[in-house]
MMTF fields as JSON, N, C-alpha, C and O atoms, coordinates in Angstrom:
{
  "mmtfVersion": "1.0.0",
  "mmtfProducer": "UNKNOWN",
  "numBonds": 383,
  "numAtoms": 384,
  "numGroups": 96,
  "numChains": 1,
  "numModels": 1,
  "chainsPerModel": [1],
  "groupsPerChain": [96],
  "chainIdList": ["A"],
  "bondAtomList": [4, 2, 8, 6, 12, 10, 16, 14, 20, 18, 24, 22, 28, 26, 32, 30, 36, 34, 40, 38, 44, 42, 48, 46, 52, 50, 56, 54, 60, 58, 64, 62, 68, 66, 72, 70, 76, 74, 80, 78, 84, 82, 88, 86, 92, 90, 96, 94, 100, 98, 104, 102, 108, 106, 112, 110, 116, 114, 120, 118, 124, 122, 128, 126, 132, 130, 136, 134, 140, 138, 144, 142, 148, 146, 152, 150, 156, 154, 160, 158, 164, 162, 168, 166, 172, 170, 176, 174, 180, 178, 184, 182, 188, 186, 192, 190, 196, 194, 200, 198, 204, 202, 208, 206, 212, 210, 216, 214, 220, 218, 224, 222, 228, 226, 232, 230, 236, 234, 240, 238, 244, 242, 248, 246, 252, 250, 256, 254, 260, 258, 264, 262, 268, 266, 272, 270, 276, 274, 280, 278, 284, 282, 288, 286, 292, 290, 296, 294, 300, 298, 304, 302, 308, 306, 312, 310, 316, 314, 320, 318, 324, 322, 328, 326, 332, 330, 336, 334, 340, 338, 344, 342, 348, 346, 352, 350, 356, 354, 360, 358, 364, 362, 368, 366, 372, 370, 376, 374, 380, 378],
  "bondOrderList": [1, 1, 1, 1, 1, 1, 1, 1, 1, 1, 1, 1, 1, 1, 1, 1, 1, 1, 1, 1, 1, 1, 1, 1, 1, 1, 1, 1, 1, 1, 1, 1, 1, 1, 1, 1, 1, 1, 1, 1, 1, 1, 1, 1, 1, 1, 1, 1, 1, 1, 1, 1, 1, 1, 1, 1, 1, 1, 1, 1, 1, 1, 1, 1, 1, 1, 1, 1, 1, 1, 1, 1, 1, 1, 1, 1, 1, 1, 1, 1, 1, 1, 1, 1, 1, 1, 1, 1, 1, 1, 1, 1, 1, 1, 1],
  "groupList": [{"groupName": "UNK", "atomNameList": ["N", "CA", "C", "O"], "elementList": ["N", "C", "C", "O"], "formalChargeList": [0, 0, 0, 0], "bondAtomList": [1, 0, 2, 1, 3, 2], "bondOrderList": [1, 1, 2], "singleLetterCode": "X", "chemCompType": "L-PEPTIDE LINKING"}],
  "groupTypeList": [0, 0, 0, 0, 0, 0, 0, 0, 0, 0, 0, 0, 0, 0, 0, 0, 0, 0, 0, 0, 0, 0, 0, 0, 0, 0, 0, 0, 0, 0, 0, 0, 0, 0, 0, 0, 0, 0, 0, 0, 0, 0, 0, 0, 0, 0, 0, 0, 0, 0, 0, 0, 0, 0, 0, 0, 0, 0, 0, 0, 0, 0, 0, 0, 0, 0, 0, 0, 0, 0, 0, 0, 0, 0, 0, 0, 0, 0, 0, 0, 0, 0, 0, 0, 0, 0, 0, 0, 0, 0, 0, 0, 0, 0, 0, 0],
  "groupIdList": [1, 2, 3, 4, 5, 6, 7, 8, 9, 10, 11, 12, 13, 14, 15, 16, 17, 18, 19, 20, 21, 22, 23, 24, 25, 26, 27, 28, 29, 30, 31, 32, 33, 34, 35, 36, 37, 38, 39, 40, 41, 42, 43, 44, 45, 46, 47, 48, 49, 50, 51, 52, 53, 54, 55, 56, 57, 58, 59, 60, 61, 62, 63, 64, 65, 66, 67, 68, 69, 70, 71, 72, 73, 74, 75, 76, 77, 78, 79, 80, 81, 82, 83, 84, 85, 86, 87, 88, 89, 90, 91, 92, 93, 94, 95, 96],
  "secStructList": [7, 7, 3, 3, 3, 3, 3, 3, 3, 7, 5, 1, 7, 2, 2, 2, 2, 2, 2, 2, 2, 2, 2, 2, 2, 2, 2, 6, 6, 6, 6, 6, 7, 7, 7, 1, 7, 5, 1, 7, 7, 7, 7, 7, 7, 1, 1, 7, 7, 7, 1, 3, 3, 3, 3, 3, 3, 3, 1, 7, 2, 2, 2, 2, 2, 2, 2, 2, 2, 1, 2, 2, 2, 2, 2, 2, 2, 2, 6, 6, 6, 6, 6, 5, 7, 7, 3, 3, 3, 3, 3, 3, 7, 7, 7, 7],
  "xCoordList": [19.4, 20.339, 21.755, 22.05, 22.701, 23.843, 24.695, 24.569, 25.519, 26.536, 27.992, 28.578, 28.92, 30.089, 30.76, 30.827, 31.529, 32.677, 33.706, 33.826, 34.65, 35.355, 36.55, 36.214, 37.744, 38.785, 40.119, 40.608, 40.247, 41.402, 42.267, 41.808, 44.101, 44.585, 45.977, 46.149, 46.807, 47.956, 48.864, 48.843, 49.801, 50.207, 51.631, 52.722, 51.377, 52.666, 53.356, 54.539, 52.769, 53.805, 53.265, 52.039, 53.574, 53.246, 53.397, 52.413, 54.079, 53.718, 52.392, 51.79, 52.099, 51.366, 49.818, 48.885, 50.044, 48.903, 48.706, 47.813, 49.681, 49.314, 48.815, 48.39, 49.135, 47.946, 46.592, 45.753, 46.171, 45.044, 44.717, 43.698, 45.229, 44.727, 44.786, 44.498, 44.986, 45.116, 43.814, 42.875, 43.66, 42.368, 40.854, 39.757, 41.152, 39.837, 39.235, 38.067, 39.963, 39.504, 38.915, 38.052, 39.068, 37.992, 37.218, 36.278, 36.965, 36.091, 34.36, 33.146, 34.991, 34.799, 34.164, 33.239, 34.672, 33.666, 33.092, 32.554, 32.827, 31.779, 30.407, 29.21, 30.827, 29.611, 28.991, 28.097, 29.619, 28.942, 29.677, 29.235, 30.931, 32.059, 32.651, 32.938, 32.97, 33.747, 34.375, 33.762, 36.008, 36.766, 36.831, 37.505, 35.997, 36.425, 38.042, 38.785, 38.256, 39.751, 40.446, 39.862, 41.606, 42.814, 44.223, 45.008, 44.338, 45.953, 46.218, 47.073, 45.237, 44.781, 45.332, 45.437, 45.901, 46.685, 45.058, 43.84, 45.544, 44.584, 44.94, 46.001, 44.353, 44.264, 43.839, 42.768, 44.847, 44.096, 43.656, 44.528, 42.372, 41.96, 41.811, 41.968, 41.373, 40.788, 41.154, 41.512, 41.06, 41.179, 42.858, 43.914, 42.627, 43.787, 44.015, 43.262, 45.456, 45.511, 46.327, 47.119, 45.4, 45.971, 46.853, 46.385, 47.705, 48.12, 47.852, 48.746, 46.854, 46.026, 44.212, 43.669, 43.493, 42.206, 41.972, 42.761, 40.631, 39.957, 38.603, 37.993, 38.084, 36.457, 36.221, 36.942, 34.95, 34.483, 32.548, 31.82, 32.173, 30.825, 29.62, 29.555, 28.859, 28.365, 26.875, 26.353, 26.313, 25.121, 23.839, 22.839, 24.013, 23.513, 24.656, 25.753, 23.96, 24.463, 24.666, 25.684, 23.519, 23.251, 24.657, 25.278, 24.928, 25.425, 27.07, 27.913, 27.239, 28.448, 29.193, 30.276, 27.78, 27.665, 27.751, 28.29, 27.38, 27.059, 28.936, 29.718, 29.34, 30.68, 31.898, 32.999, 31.391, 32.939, 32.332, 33.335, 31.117, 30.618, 30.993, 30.653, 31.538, 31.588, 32.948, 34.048, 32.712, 34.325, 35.484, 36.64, 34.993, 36.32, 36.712, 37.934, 35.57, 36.718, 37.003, 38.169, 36.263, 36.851, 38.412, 39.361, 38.685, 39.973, 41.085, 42.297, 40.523, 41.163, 41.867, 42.971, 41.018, 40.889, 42.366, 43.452, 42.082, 43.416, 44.265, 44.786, 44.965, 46.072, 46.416, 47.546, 45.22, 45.517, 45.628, 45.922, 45.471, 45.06, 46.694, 47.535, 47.001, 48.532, 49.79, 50.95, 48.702, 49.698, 48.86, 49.312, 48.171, 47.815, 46.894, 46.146, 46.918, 45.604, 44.629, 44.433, 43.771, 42.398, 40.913, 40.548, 40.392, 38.955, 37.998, 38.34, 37.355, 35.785, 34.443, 33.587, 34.097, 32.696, 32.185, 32.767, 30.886, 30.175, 29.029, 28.119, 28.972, 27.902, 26.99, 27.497, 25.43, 24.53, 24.777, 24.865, 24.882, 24.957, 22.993, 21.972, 23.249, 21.825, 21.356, 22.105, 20.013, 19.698, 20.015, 19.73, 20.737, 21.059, 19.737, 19.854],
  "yCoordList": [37.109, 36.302, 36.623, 36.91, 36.539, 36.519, 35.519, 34.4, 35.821, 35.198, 34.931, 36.01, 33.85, 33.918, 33.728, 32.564, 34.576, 33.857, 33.584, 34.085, 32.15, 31.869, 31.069, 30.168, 31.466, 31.386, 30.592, 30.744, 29.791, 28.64, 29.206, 29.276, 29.726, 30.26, 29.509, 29.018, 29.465, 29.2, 30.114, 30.072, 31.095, 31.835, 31.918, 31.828, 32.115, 31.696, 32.683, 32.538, 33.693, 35.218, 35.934, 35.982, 36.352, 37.312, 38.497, 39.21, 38.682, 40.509, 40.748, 41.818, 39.705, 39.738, 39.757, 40.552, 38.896, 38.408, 39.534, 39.524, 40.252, 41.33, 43.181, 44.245, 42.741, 43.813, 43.504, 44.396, 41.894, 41.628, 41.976, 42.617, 41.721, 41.809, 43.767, 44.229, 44.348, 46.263, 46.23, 46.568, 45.805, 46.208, 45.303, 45.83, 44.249, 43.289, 43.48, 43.102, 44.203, 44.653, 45.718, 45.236, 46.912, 47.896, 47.25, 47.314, 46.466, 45.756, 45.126, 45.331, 44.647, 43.935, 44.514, 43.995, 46.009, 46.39, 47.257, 48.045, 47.672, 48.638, 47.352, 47.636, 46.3, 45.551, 45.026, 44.224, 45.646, 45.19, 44.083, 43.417, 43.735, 43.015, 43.195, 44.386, 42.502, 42.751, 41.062, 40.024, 41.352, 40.54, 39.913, 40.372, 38.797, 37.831, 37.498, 37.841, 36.791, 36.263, 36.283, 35.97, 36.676, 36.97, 36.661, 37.286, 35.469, 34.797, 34.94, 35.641, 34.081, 33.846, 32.624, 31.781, 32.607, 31.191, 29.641, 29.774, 28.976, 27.694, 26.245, 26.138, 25.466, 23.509, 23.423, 23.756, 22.906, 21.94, 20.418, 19.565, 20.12, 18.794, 17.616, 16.471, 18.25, 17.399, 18.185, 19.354, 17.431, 18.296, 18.613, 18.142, 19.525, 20.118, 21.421, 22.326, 21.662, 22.531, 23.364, 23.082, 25.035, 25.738, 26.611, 26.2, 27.43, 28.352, 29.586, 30.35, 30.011, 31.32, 31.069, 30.67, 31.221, 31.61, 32.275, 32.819, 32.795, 33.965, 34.263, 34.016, 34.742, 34.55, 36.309, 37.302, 36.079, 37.766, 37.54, 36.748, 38.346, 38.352, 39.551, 40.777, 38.644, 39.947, 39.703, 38.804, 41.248, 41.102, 40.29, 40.323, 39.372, 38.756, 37.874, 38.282, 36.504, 35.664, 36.645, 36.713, 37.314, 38.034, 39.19, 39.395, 39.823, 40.772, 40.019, 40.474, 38.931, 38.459, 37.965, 38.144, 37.237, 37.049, 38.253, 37.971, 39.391, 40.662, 40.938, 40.693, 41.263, 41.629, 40.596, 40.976, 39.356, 38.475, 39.088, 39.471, 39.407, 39.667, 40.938, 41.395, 41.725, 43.229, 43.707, 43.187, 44.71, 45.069, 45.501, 45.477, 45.999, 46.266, 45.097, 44.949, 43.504, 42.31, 42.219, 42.507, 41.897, 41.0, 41.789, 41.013, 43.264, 43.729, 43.647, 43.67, 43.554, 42.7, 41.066, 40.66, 40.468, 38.715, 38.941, 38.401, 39.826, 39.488, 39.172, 38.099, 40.215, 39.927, 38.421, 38.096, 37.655, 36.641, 35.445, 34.401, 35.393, 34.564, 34.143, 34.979, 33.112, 32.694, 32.873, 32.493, 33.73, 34.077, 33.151, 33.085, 32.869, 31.748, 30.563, 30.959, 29.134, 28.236, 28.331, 27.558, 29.065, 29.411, 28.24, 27.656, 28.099, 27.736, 28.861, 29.386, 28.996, 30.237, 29.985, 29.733, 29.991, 29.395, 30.06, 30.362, 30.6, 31.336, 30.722, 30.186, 30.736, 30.011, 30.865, 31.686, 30.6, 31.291, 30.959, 29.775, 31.834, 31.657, 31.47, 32.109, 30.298, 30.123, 30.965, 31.152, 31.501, 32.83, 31.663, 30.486, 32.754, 32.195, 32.095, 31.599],
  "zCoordList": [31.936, 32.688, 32.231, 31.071, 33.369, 32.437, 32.19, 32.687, 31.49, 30.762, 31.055, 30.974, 31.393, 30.86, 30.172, 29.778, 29.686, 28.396, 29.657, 30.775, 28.65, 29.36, 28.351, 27.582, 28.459, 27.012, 28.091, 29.21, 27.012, 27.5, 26.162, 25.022, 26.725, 25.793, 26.16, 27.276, 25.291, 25.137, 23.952, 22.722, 25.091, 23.959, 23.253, 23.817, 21.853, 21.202, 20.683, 20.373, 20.54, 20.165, 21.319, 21.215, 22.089, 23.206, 22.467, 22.274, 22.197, 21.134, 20.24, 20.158, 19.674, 19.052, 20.06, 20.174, 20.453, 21.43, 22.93, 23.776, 22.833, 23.773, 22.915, 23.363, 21.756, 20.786, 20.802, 20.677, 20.994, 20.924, 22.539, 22.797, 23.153, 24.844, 24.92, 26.024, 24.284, 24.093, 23.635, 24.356, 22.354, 21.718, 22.67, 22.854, 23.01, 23.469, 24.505, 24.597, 25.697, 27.218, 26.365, 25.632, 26.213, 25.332, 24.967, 25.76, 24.012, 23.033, 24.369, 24.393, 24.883, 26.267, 27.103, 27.727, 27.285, 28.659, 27.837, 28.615, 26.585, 25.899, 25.692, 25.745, 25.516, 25.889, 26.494, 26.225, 28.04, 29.786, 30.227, 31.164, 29.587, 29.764, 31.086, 31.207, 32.173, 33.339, 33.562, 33.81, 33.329, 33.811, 35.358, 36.281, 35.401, 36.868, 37.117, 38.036, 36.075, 36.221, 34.513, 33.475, 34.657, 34.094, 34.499, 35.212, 33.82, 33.759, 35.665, 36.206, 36.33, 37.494, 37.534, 36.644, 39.403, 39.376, 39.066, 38.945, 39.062, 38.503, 39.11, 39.725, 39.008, 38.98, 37.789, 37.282, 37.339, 35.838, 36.175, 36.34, 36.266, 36.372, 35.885, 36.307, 34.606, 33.561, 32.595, 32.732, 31.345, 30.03, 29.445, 29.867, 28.397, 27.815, 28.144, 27.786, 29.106, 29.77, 28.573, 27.674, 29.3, 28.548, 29.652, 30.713, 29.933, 30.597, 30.586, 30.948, 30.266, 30.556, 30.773, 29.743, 31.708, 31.328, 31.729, 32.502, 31.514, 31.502, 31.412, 30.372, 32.333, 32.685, 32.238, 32.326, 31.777, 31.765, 32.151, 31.551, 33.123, 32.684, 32.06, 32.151, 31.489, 30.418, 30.985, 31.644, 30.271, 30.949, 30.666, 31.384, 29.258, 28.88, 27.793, 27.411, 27.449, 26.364, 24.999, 24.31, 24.829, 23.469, 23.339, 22.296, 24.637, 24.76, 24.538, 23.765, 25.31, 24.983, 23.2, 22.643, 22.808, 21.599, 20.624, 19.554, 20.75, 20.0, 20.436, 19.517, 21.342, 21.808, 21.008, 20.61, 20.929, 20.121, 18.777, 18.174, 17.92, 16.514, 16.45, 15.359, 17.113, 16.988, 16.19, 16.381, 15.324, 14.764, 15.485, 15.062, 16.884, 17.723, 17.996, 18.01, 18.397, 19.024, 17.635, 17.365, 16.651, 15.447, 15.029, 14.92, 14.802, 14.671, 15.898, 15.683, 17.15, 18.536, 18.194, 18.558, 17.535, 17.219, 16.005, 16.214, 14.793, 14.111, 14.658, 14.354, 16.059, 16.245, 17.12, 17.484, 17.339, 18.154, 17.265, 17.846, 16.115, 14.679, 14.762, 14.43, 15.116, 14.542, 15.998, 16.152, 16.942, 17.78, 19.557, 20.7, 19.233, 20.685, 19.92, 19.027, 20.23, 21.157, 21.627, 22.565, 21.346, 22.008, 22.086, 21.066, 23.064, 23.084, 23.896, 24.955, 23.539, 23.522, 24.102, 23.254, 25.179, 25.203, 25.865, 26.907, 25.6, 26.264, 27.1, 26.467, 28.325, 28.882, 29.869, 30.632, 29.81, 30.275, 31.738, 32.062, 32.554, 33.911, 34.761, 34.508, 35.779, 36.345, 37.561, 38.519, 37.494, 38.455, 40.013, 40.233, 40.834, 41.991, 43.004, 44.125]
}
């Protein structure tokens, strides 16, 4: 089945945070990663709005999970450490 990750970001050094967005799309589609939406217009409804999200789907949970554990995201992730707001969640998508 697959998977989406899906990241609520708020960013606070854009320099910084656009080294991480260089290294993480690589990181991303070597693990069957394909971006739905990216800093895509939005409704915030509910919740704590962030001003960026971002959907990716993977070809499985495992695969998404194996992809944030991997040394290309984790050296991707430094540069976002200090430089955005992030929430992360990966959710199993249901067979249509």
């Amino acid at each position: 089945m697959t998977a989406l990750w899906i990241a609520h970001v708020n960013v606070t050094d854009a320099e910084a945070y656009g080294r991480y967005a260089q290294l993480a799309g690589p990181a991303i589609a070597a693990h069957g990663g394909a971006f739905l939406a990216r800093g895509s217009r939005y409704v915030q409804l509910e919740g704590k709005e962030r001003a960026r999200n971002v959907v990716a789907r993977f070809p499985s949970l495992e695969a998404a999970v194996a992809c944030y554990n991997s040394p290309e995201y984790q050296a991707a992730l430094e540069h976002a450490k200090g430089a955005a707001e992030r929430d992360l969640v990966i959710v199993e998508e249901n067979p249509a």
